[in-house]
Every structure is written in C-alpha cells, then in structure tokens.
C-alpha atoms as an extended CHARMM CRD file, in Angstrom:
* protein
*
       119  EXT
         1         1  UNK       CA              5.7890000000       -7.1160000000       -2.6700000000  PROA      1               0.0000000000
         2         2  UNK       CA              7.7410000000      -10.5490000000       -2.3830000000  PROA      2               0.0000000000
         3         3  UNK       CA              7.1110000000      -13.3840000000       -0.5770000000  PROA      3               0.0000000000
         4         4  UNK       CA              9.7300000000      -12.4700000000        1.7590000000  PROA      4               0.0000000000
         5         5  UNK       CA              7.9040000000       -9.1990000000        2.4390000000  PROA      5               0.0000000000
         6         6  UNK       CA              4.5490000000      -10.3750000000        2.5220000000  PROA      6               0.0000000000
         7         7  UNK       CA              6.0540000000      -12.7440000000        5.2000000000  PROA      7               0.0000000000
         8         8  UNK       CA              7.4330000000       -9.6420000000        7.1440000000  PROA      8               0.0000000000
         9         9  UNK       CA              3.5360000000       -8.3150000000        6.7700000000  PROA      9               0.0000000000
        10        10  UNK       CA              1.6150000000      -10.7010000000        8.2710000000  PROA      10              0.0000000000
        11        11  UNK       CA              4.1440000000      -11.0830000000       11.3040000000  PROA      11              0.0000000000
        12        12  UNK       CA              3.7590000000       -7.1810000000       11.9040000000  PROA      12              0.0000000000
        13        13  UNK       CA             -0.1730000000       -7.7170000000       11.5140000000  PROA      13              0.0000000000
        14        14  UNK       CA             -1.4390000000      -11.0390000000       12.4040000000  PROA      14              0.0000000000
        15        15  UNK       CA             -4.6930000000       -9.7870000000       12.9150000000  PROA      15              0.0000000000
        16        16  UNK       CA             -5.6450000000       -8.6690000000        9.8700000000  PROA      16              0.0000000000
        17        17  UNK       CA             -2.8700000000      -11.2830000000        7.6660000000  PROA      17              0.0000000000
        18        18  UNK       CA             -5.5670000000      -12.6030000000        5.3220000000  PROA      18              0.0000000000
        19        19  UNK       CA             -5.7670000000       -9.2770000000        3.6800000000  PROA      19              0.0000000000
        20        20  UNK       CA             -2.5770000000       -9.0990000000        2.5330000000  PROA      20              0.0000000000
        21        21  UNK       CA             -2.6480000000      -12.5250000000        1.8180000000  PROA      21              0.0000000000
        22        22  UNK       CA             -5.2630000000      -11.9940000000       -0.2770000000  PROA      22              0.0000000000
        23        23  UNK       CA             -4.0440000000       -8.7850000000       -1.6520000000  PROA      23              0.0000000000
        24        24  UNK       CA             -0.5800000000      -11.0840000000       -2.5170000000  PROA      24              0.0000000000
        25        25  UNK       CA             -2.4900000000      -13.8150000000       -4.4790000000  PROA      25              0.0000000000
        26        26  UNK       CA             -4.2800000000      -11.3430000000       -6.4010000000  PROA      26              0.0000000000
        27        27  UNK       CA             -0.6710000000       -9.8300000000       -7.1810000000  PROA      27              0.0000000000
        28        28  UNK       CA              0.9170000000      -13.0490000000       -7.6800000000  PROA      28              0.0000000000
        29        29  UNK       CA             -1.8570000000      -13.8870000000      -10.5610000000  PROA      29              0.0000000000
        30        30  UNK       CA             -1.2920000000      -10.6950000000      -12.8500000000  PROA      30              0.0000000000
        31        31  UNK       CA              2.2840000000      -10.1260000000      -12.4240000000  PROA      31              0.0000000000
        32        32  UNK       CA              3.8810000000      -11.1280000000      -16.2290000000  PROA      32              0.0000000000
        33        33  UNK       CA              6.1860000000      -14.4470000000      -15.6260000000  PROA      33              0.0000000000
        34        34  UNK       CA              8.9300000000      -12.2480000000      -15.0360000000  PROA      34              0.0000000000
        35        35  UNK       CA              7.6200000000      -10.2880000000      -12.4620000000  PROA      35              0.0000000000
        36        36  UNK       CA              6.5840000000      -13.8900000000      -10.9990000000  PROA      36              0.0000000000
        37        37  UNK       CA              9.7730000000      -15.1840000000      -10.6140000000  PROA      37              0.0000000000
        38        38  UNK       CA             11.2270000000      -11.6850000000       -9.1630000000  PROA      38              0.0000000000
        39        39  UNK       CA              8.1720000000      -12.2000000000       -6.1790000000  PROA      39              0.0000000000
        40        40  UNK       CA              9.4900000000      -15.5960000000       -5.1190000000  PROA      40              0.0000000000
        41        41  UNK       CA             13.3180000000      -15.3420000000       -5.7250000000  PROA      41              0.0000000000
        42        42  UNK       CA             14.1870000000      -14.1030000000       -2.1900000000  PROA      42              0.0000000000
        43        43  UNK       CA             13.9670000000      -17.5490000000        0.0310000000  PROA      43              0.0000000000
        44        44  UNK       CA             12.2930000000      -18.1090000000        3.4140000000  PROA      44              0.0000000000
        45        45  UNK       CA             14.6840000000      -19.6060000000        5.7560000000  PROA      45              0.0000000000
        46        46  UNK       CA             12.7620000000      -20.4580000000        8.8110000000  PROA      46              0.0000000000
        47        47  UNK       CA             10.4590000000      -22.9790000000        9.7470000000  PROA      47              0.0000000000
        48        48  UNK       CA              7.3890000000      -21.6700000000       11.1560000000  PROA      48              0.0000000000
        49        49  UNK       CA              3.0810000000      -21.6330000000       10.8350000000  PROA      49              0.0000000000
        50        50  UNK       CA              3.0000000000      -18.5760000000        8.3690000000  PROA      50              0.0000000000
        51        51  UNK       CA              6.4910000000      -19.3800000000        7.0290000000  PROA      51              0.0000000000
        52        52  UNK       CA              4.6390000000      -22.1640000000        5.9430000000  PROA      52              0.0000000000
        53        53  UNK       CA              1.5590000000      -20.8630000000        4.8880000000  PROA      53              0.0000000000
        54        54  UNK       CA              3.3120000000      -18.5320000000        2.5660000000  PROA      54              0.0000000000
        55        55  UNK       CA              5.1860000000      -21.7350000000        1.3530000000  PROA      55              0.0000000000
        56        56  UNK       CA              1.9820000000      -23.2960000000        0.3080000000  PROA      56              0.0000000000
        57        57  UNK       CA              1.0170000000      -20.4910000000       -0.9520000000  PROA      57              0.0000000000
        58        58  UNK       CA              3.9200000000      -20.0580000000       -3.4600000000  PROA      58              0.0000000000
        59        59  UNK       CA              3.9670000000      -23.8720000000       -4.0600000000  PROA      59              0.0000000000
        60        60  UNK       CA              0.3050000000      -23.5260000000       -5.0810000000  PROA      60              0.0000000000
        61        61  UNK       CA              0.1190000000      -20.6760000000       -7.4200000000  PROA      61              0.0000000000
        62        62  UNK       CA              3.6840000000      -21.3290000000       -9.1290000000  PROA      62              0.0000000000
        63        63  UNK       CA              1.5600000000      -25.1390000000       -9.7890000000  PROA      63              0.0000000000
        64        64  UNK       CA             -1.5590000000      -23.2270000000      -11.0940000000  PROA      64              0.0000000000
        65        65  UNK       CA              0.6680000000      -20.5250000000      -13.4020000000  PROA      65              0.0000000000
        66        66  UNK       CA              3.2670000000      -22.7680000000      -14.6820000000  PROA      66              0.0000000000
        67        67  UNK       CA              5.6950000000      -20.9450000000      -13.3090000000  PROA      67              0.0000000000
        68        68  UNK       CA              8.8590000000      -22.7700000000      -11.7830000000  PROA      68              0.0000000000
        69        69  UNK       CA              8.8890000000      -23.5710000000       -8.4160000000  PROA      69              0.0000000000
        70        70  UNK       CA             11.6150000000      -22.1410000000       -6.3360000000  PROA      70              0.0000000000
        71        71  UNK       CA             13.9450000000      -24.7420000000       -4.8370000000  PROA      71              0.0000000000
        72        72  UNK       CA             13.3280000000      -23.0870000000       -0.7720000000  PROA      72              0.0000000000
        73        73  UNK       CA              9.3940000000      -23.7860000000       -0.7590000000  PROA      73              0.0000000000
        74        74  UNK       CA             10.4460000000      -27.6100000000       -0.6080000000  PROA      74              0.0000000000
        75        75  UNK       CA             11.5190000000      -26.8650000000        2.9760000000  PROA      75              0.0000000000
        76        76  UNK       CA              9.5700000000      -24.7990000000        4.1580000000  PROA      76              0.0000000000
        77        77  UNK       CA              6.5120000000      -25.5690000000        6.8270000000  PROA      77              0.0000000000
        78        78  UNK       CA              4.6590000000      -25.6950000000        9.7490000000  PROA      78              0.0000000000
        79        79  UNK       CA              6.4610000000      -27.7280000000       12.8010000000  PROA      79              0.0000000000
        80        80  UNK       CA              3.4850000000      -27.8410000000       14.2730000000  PROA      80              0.0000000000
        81        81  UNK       CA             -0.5190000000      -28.2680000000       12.5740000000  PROA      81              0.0000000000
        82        82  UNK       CA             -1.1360000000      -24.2050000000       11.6940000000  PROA      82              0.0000000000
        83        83  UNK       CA             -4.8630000000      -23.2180000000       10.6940000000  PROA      83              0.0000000000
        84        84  UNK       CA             -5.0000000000      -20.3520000000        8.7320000000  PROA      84              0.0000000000
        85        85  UNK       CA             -8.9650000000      -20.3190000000        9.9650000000  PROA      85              0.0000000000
        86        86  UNK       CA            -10.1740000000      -20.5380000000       13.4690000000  PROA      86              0.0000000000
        87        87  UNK       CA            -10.7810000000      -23.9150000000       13.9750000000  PROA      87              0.0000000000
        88        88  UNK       CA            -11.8530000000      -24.5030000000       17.4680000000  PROA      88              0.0000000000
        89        89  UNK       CA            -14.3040000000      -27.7010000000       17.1290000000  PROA      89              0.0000000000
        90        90  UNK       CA            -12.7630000000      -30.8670000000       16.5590000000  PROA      90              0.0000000000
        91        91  UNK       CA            -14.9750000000      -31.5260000000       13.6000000000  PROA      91              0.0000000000
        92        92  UNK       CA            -13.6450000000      -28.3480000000       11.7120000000  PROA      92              0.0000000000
        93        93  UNK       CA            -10.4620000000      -29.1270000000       12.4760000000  PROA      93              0.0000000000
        94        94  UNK       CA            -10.8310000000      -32.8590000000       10.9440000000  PROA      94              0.0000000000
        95        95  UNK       CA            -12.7280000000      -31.1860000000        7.9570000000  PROA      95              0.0000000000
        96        96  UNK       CA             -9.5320000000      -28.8250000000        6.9610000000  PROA      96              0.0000000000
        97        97  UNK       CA             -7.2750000000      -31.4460000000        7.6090000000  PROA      97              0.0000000000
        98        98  UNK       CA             -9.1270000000      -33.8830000000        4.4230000000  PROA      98              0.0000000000
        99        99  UNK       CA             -9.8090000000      -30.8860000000        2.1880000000  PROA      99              0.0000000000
       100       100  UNK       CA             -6.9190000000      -28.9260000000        2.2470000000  PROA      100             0.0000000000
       101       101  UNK       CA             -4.8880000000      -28.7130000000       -0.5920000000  PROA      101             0.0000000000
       102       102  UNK       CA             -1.6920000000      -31.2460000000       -1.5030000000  PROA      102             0.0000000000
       103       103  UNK       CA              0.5480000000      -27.7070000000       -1.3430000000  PROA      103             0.0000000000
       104       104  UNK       CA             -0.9580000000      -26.6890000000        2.3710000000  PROA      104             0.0000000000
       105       105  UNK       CA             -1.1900000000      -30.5590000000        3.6190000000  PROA      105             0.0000000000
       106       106  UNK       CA              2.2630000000      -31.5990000000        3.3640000000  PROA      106             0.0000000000
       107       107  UNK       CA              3.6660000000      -28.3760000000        4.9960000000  PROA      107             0.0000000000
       108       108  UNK       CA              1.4840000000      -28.6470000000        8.1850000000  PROA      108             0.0000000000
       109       109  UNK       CA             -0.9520000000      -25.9100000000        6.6490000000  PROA      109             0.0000000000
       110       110  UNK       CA             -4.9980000000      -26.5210000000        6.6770000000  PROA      110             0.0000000000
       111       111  UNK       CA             -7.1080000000      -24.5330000000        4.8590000000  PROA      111             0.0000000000
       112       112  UNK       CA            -10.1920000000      -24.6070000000        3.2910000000  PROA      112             0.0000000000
       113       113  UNK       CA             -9.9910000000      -26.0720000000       -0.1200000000  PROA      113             0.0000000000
       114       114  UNK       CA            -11.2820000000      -22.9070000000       -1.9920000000  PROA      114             0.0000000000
       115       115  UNK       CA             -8.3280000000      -21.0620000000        0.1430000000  PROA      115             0.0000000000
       116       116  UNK       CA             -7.0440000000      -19.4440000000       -3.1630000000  PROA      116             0.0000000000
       117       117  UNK       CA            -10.0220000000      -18.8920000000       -5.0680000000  PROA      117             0.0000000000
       118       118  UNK       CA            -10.8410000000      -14.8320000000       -5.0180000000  PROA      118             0.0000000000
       119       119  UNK       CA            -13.7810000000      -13.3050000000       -6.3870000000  PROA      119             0.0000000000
C-alpha cells in the first residue's frame, strides 16, 4: 500500500486509522529500498490533518531508513493543530505539542514522541 492509499484508508475509516497506520509503518520498515521509494513516489496534494500526519510520517521514517525524502512531504501539513491522540485537557495538549517529533511539529501534527516506535 502507498502513502497515497494509506491516505485514502484512513479517510474511509477514521475510526479505526491508527491501525493501518500502524500496519503502514510496520510495512514501510521491511520493504527493501526499492520497494521504499515505490510506497512514497505517488505525492499528496492537499493540505489537510491526516494529509499531514501521513507527511510526518513519511518525513520520519525516510529520516530513520536513509531513504530519500520525496520532494511533496515538504508541503504537506496540517492548516490547523491535528492530534493524532485525543487530547482534550489543556495539559495533554501542551505535553504533545513539546514532545512531538521535529517531522510531526513543523507540519501542525502532535503526537506522542514514541508515535513510531512498534513492538
């Protein structure tokens, strides 16, 4: 599944978007470098919270594989703040906003900092 796809998934299941999120990233980390660059290649063009998300998400892993970054995830995020958690207390909210990673933080995103780590 590209990221383009996995895009298409969590808009026709919001509820349940983390799993394939998840299911992605675990994707995403044993694909070969080829197979990398074929789940990325097709760019996002909108701006929007999980357009974003999956931005970070790209920017992220492609940092923590070595793999090259494609050229849309630079302009691609969140117009407005998007947590991928419920974050109804102010306190959470400020909390994901200082630990999120660099990737998440400058497109909007806010996640917990151990967002990518799977078992």
């Amino acid at each position: 599944m590209t990221a383009s796809e996995l895009l298409q998934q969590i808009h026709d299941s919001e509820a349940t978007f983390q799993r394939h999120v998840n299911q992605w990233i675990d994707d995403f980390r044993r694909a070969t470098p080829e197979a990398r660059h074929q789940l990325i290649a097709d760019p996002i063009e909108q701006m929007g919270p999980y357009e974003g998300l999956v931005a970070a998400i790209v920017s992220a892993l492609c940092r923590e594989t070595s793999t090259e970054t494609p050229t849309w995830v630079a302009q691609i995020g969140s117009p407005e703040p998007f947590f991928a958690f419920p974050a109804r207390s102010y306190a959470l909210r400020v909390r994901l906003m200082i630990e999120s990673p660099a990737p998440f933080r400058v497109r909007n995103v806010f996640v917990p900092a151990d967002y990518l780590a799977r078992a």
